[in-house]
N, C-alpha and C positions, 0 to 999 in steps of 0.2 A: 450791477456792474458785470460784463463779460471777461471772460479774463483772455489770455491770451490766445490767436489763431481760433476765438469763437470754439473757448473751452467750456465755456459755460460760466456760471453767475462764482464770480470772486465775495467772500465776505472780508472788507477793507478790515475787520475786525483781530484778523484769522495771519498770522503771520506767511508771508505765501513763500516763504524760501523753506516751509518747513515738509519732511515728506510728504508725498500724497498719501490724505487718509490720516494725517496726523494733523490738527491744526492748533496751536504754540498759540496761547492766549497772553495778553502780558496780566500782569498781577493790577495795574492801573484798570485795564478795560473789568478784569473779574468785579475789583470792586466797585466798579461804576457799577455795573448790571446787576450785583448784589444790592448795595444802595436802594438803586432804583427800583428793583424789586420787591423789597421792603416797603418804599413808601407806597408803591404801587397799589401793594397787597396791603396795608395799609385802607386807604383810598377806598379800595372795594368793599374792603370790612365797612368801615362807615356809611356806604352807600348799605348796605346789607342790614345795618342796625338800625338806621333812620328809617328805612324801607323794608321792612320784612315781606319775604315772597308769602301767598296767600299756600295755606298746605291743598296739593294735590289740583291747583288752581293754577293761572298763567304766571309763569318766572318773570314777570317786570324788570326785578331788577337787575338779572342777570342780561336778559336783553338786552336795557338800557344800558349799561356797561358794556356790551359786546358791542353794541351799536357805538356808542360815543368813542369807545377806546379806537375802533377801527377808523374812524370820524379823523382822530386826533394819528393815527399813524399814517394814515392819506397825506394829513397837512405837515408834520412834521419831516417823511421821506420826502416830500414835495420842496419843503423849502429849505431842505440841508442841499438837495441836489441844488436849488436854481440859485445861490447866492456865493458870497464868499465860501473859503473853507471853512466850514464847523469847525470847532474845538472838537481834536478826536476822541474824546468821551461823550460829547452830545447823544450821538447815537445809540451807542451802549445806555449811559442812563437812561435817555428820554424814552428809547424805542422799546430795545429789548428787555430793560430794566423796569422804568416805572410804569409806561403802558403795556408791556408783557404780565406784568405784575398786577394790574386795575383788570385788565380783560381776562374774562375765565372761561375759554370754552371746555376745562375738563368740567366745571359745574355744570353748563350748558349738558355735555354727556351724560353726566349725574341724573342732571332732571327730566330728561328726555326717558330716560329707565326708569324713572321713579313713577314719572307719570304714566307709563307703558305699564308696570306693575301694578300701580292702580287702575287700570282697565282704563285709562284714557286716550286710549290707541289715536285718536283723531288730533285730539291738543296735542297729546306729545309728536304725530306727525308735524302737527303746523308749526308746532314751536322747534322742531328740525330745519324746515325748509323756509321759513320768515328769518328766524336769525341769520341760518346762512347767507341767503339770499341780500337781507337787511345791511351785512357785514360788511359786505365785499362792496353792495352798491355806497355804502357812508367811504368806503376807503377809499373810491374810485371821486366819488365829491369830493371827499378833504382835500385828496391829490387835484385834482382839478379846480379847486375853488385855490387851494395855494397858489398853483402855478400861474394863474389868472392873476393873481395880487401880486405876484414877483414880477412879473411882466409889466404890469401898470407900474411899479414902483421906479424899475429900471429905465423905462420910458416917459416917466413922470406923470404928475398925476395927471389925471384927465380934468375936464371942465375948466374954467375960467382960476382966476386968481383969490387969495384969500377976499 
């Protein structure tokens, strides 16, 4: 969201009547994003225990997680924008809370140095530039794959009748 006279990006989050450089959270939205960060965090744990990374070998599962989480914040920013108003916690929870919480790129930094420190200068190059890369392309689908399904929804379904 831009905010006024093309100030730049507003967090709806962020109380806007508060000074600049100060931004007044309410205690509702903190506990949404705590919540949801929890379960988030959560979530990742699970994925981490069912799937152990291989030591000094490629991070799966942190990938996977970065990949899907971004997958899942594409379709989520996508479809809070193109429908009714959210419930103003949706965002907080779902976004910044439990998929801020699921996706971990300080691990991603973790293993990148770790792998670096085991002499595996190339892996941990690749797994710098495939996650990134990976990231942003799943967030750029999720968003475009939502916006594509809200649009068919709003204009009804396509093809013939049940």
């Amino acid at each position: 969201m831009i905010g006024e006279e093309g100030a730049g990006p507003v967090d709806p989050d962020v109380e806007p009547r508060a000074p600049a450089g100060r931004g007044e959270v309410s205690p509702a939205v903190l506990g949404a994003v705590a919540l949801g960060g929890l379960l988030g965090g959560l979530a990742r744990y699970g994925v981490a225990q069912g799937w152990p990374a291989p030591a000094g070998g490629w991070p799966w599962p942190t990938l996977a997680v970065n990949v899907a989480g971004s997958l899942l914040i594409g379709v989520l920013m996508a479809v809070l924008a193109g429908g009714r108003a959210p419930h103003p916690l949706a965002r907080p929870f779902l976004g910044t809370g439990f998929l801020g919480g699921f996706t971990t790129f300080s691990a991603y930094a973790l293993e990148i140095g770790a792998l670096a420190e085991r002499g595996r200068i190339v892996t941990a190059a690749a797994y710098l530039v495939v996650t990134a890369v990976a990231a942003v392309a799943a967030a750029w689908a999720g968003s475009a794959l939502a916006r594509a399904a809200v649009r068919r929804r709003r204009t009804g379904r396509s093809g013939g009748g049940a």
